[in-house]
Each structure stands twice: as C-alpha cells, then as structure tokens.
PALOMAR-799085 format. One record per residue (C-alpha): x, y, z. Coordinates in steps of 0.1 Angstrom, whole numbers, plus 5000, padded with zeros to 4 digits. Each point is the difference from the previous one (the first is absolute). Layout:
! residues N
+------+------+------+
!    u !    v !    w !
+------+------+------+
!    X !    Y !    Z !
...
+------+------+------+
//
This chain:
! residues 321
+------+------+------+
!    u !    v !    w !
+------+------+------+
! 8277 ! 7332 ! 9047 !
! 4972 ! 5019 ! 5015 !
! 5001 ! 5035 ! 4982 !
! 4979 ! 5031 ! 5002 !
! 5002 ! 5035 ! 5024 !
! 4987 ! 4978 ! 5030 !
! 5037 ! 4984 ! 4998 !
! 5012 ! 5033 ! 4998 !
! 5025 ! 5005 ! 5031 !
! 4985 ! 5033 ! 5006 !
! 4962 ! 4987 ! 5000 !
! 4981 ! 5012 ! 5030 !
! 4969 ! 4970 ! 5003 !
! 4966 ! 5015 ! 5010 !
! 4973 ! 4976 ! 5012 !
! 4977 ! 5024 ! 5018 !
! 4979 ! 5029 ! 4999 !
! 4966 ! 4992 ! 4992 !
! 4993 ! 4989 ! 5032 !
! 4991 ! 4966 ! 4986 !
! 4972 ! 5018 ! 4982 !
! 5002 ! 4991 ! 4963 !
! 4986 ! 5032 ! 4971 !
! 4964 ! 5007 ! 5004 !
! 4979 ! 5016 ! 4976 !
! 4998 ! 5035 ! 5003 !
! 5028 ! 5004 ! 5023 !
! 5024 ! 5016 ! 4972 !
! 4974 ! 5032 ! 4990 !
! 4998 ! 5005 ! 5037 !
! 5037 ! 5001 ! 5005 !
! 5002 ! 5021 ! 4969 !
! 4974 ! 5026 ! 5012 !
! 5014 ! 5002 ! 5033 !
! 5032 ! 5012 ! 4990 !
! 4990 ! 5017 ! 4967 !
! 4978 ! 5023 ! 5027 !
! 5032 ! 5012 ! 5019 !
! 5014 ! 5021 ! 4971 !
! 5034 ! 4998 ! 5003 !
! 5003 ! 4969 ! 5016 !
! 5026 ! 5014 ! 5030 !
! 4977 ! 4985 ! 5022 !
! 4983 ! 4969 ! 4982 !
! 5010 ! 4974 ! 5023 !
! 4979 ! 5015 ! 5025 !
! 4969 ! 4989 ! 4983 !
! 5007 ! 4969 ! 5009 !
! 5010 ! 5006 ! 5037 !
! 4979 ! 5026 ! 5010 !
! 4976 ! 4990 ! 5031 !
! 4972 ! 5006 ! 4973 !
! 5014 ! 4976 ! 4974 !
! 4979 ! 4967 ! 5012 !
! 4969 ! 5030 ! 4992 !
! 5011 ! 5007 ! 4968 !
! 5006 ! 4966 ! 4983 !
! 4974 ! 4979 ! 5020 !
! 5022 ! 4974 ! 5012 !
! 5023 ! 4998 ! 5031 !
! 5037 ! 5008 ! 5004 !
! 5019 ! 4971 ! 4986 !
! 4973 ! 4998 ! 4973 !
! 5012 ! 5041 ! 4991 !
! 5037 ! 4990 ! 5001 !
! 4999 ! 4973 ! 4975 !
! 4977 ! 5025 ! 4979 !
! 5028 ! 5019 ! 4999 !
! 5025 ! 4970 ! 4996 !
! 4981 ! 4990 ! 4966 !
! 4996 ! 5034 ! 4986 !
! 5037 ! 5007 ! 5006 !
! 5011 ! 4964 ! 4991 !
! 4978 ! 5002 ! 4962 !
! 5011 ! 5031 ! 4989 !
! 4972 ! 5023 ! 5012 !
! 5015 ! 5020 ! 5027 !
! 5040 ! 5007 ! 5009 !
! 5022 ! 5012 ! 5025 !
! 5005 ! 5037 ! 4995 !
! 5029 ! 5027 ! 5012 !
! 4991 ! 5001 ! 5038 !
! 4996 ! 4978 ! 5032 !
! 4961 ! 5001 ! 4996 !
! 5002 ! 5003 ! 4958 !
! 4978 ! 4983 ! 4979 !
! 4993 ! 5008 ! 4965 !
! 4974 ! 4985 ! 4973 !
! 5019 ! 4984 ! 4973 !
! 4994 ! 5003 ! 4958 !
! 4985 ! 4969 ! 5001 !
! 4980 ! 5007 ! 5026 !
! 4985 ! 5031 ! 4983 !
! 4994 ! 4981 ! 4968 !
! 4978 ! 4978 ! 5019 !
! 4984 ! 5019 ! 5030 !
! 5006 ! 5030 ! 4992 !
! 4968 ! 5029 ! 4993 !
! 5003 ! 4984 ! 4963 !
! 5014 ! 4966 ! 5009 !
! 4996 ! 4970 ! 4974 !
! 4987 ! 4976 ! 5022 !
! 4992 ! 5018 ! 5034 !
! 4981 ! 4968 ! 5010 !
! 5021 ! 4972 ! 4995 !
! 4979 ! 4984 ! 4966 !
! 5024 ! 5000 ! 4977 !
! 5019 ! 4969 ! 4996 !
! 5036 ! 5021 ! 4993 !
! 5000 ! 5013 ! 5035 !
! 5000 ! 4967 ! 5015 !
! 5033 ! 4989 ! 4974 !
! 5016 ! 5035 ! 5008 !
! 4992 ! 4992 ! 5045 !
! 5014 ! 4963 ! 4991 !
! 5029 ! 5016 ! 4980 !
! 5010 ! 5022 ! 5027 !
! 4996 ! 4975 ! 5030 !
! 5017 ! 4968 ! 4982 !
! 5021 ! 5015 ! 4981 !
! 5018 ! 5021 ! 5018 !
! 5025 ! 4982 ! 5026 !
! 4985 ! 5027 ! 5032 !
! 4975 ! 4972 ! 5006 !
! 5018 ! 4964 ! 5010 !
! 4971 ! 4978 ! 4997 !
! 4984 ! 5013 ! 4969 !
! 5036 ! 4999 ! 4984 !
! 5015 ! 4974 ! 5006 !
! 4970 ! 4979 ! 4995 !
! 4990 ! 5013 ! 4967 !
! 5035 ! 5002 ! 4987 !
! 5026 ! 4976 ! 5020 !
! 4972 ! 4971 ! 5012 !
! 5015 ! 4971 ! 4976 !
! 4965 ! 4978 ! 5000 !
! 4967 ! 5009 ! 4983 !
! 4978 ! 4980 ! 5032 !
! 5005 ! 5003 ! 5033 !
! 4985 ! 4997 ! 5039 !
! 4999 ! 5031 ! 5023 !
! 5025 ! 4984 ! 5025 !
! 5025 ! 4992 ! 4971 !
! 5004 ! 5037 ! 4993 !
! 5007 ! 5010 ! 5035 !
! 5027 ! 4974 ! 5001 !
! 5014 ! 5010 ! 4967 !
! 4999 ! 5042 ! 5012 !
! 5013 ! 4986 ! 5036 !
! 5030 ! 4984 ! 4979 !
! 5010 ! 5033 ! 4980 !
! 4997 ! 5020 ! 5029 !
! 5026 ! 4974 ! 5018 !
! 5022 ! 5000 ! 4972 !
! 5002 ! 5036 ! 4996 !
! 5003 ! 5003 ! 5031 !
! 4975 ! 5031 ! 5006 !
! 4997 ! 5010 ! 5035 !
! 4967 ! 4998 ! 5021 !
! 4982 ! 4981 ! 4972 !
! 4978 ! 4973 ! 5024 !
! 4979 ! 4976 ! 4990 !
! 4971 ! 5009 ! 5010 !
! 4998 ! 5035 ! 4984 !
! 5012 ! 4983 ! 4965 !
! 4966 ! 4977 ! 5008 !
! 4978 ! 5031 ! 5004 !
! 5016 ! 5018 ! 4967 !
! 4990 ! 4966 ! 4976 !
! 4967 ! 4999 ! 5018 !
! 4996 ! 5039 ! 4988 !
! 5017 ! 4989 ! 4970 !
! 4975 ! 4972 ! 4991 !
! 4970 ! 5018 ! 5010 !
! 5007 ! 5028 ! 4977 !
! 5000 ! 4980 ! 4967 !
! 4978 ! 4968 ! 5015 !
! 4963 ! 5010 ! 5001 !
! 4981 ! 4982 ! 5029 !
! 4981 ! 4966 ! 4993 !
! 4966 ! 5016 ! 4999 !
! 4975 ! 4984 ! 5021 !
! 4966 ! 4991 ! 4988 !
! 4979 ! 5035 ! 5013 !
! 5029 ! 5017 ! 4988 !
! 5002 ! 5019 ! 4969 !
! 5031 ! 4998 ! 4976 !
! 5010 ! 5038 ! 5007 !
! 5002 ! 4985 ! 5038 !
! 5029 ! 4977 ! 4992 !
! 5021 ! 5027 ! 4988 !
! 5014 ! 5016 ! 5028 !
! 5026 ! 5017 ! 4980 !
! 4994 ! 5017 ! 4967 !
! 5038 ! 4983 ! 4986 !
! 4983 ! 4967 ! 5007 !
! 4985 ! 5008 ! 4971 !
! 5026 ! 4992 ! 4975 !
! 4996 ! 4964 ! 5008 !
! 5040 ! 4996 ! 5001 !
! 5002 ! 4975 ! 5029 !
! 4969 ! 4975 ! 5005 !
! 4992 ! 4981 ! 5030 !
! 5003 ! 4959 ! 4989 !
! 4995 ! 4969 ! 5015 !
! 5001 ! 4999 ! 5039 !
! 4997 ! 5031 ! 5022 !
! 5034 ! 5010 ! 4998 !
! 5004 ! 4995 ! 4964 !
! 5006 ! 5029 ! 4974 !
! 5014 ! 5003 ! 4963 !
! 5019 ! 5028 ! 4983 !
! 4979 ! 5006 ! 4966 !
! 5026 ! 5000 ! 4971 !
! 4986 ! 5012 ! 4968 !
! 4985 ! 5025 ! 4979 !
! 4986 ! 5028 ! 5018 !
! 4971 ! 5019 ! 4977 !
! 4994 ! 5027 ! 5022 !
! 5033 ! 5016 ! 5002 !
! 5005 ! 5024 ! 4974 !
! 5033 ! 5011 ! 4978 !
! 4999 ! 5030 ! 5020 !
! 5001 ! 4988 ! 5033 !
! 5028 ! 4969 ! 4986 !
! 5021 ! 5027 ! 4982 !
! 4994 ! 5025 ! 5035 !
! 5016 ! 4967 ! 5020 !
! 5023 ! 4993 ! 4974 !
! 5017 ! 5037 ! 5003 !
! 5001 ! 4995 ! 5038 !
! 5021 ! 4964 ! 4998 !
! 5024 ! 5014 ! 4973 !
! 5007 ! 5029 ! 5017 !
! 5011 ! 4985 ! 5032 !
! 5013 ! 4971 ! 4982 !
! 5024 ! 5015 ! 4969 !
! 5012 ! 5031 ! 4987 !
! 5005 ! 4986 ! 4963 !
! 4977 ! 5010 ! 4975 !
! 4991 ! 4961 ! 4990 !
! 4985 ! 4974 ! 5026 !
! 4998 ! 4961 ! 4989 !
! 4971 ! 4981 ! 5005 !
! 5010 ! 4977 ! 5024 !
! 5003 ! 5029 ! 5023 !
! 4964 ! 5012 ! 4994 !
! 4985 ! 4968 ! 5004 !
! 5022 ! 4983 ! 5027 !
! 5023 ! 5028 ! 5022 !
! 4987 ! 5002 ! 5035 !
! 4976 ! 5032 ! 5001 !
! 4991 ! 5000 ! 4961 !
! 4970 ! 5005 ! 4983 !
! 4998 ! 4959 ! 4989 !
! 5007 ! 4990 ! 5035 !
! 4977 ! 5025 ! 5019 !
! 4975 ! 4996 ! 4978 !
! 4999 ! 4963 ! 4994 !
! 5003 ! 5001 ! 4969 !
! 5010 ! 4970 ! 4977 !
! 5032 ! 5007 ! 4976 !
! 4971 ! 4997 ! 4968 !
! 4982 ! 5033 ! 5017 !
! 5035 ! 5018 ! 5008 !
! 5003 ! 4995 ! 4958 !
! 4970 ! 5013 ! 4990 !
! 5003 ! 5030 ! 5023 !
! 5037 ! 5006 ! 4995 !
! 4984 ! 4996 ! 4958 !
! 4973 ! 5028 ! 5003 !
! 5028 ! 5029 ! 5014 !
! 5010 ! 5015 ! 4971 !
! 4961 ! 5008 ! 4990 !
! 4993 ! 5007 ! 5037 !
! 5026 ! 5026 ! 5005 !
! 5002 ! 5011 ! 4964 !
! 5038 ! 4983 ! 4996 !
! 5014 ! 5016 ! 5037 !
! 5004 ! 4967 ! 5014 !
! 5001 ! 4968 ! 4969 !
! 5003 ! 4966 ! 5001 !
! 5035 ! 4983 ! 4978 !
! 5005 ! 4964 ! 4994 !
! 5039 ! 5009 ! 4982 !
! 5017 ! 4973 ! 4994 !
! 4984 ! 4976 ! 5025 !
! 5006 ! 5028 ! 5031 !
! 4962 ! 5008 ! 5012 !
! 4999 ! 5033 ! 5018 !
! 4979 ! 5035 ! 5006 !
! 5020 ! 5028 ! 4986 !
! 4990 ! 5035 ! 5014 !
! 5002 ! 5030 ! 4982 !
! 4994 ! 5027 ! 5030 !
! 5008 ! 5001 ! 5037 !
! 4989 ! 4979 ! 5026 !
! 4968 ! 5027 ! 5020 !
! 4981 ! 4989 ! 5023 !
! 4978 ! 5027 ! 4987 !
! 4998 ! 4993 ! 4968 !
! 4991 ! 4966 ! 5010 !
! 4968 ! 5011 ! 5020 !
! 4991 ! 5016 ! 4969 !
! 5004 ! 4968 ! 4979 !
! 4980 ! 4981 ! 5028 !
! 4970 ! 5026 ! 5001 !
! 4991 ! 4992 ! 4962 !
! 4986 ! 4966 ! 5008 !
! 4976 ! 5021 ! 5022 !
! 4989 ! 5022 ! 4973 !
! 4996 ! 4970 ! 4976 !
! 4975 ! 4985 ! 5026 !
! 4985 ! 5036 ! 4995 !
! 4995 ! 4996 ! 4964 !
! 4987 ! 4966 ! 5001 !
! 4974 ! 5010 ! 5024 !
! 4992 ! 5026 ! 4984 !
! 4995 ! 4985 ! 4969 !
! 4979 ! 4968 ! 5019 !
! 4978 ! 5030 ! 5006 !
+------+------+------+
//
C-alpha cells in the first residue's frame, strides 16, 4: 500500500517552476540579497519581476524565475503577508546573511540542509517521491517518467501531462547528476549543480542509466541529521517517542532522504543523547527501538542544532591552522 503525504487526498502535485533550470551556484546568495535589500519584504517579489531584474542577476527571465523557485523551494526565501511579499527566512540569515556561516555555498551541511528541504519535504513531486516512494535502488530516466505518469493517473491529479513530468525528472536528474566531463573539461565543469555534489545518484552503465547511492554519508553532520530529524517528527507524530523503523524507512525521514542504510540510522539515532545533552535519547526497552524527546518539536531550535556542525568545521580549521 503506497503510503506517504503524496497519497494524501489533499496533496496538491507541483512539477514546475524552475523553468527546467536545475540550482546553480550562486543563485541562492543572489536571491537572498535581493530580497534582504527590500527591508520589509512588502514588495520582494518585485525583484524578480521588475523590467531590471534580467540586469540585476545576469541571466534572462525564466533563468530569474527559477532563481526565485530554488531560493523559495530550499528554505532561503518565503512568501510574506502581501500580494508582492517576500521575506528572508532564519535559515537564510544563518547562511547569507551579513554574518552568514557559509555565504558561499563551501560547506558541505548546506548542501544536506538544500537536499533536506527539496526531497524531503512533499512540495516538490519529483524530488519526493523519488527519494522516498521509488521502490528500486537502479533505474533508467524513462522508467521514472512512467512510474510519476502512473501515480499521477492513479491519483488522479488534474492537468499533470506527460510531458511536463519529463521536463521535472530531467531537472530532477540534472540537479544531483554531474555532467560526464569531457576531455578539455575540468572536474568543477561537470558539476552544473552544487547538490550534485553529494554524489547521491550516479550515472551507470548506458546513457540513461543512474543509481540511487544507499549508504553511509560522512559529510552530513548530527546537526544537520538531528535538524531533519525534528522536521519529519513534527509533521509525522505528536508523541514524545518515535521507533526506528519510522526514522529509517517512513516516506520523508531522515534514513530515507538521506540514503542512509539502517546501520548509520543506529549510530546516529546512538550519539543523540551526547549530541543534545539527553533532550532527544536513543532506548532499546524491552526490544521496542525508539527516539524519546524530552522538549518540543522547534523548527528553531533545530536550526540551532544544525548550525553547530558549521562551527565544528570552524574549529577544525582553525586548529589545521
């Protein structure tokens, strides 16, 4: 029984907005800055509609409006009170802010926390249902279509065609796929977006060809797990305990968003208690393996949990010095 908020009655699919244009570097500071410059944000949707806009960002229109897509669809920007409202989020300010963390995009936990928020999150068809609903570990371009074409059928969500579910996986797979680089061309060439990064889908075998990467992931920290983690409980259960198997398996949780085998949910599910200084701990009682929380479920309070694995990069570097 196919299970998740995409099965939801009330879902409302979304397999557009970037303009087929998948997250380029840079684009999220400038969408940041843009708004951040308009104060109040009454008006911040005009930054990216003004006749001056293609100016501004370098690029031309439908380049601008997927800009805006990605910063609005990773956290970075959101809908304020207001036709025209836009308004820089906390995350946002962490990261691009005047003292942002990572202002530049180097830190590996900003790519988990872009990932987190496109994939893990059901706003986003494509990247959710492929990281978290997708039943194989290989597959071929034209199988996902078919597979997207066949929920969209059975759901029966209205003006869903083919071809604009083609154009979403072609986004989708550019975004985490870097480019075969050619033999003039440089390995920073191939990545045409920063998430590709991650290495969490490869290209194999012929063209078409491509392979979720299941296992563990050494560049996501506690922080950013236990940020993600706080996000999927609190949309997934009120109680104050959550079992393993819904950490590692639920559609939209940390184990499945990350790709995470059930070994790494363990170890990270294990180093809680330490982590959060016994908020959130890990019980094995009586054969029952769950997360019992001590405190409430805020998004806030998450962010802060996710910043420290940028300040431990801070200390390490500034110890390497």
């Amino acid at each position: 029984m196919p299970r998740g908020p995409i099965y939801n009655d009330d879902y409302r699919p979304q397999f557009s907005g970037h303009e087929t244009f998948p997250l380029r570097y840079g684009w999220l500071k400038k969408a940041y800055d843009a708004v951040y410059e308009r104060e109040d944000g009454s008006d911040g949707k005009l930054a990216f509609t003004r006749d001056d806009s293609i100016a501004r960002f370098g690029v031309g229109k439908n380049m601008v409006s997927s800009m805006r897509h990605w910063a609005t669809s990773s956290g970075i920007i959101e809908d304020g009170e207001g036709a025209n409202a836009l308004v820089t989020t906390s995350l946002g300010r962490q990261l691009f802010g005047i003292s942002g963390l990572d202002r530049y995009i180097e830190h590996p936990a900003t790519l988990w926390l872009i990932h987190w928020n496109l994939a893990g999150r059901p706003e986003k068809t494509t990247w959710f249902w492929s990281f978290n609903n997708f039943p194989g570990v290989t597959f071929e371009r034209e199988q996902l279509v078919r597979a997207l074409e066949k929920v969209a059928k059975d759901r029966e969500w209205p003006r869903v065609s083919a071809t604009t579910i083609r154009r979403d996986v072609e986004c989708f797979l550019r975004t985490y796929v870097a480019k075969a680089a050619s033999g003039a061309a440089s390995p920073e060439d191939s990545l045409e977006s920063p998430l590709a990064e991650l290495g969490l889908i490869k290209a194999v075998g012929r063209r078409d060809g491509f392979r979720f990467v299941r296992g563990p992931k050494s560049s996501l920290g506690n922080g950013v797990f236990l940020y993600a983690l706080i996000d999927f409980w609190k949309n997934y259960s009120s109680a104050q305990t959550l079992s393993f198997e819904a950490v590692a398996h639920e559609p939209g949780s940390p184990g499945r968003v990350f790709l995470l085998d059930e070994n790494d949910v363990a170890d990270r599910l294990l180093a809680l208690e330490d982590f959060t200084k016994g908020s959130f701990r890990w019980s094995e009682t009586a054969g029952l393996k769950q997360v019992i929380r001590d405190v409430a479920l805020d998004m806030e309070a998450a962010l802060i949990y996710a910043m420290c694995d940028y300040k431990k990069k801070t200390i390490e570097s500034r110890e390497a010095a």
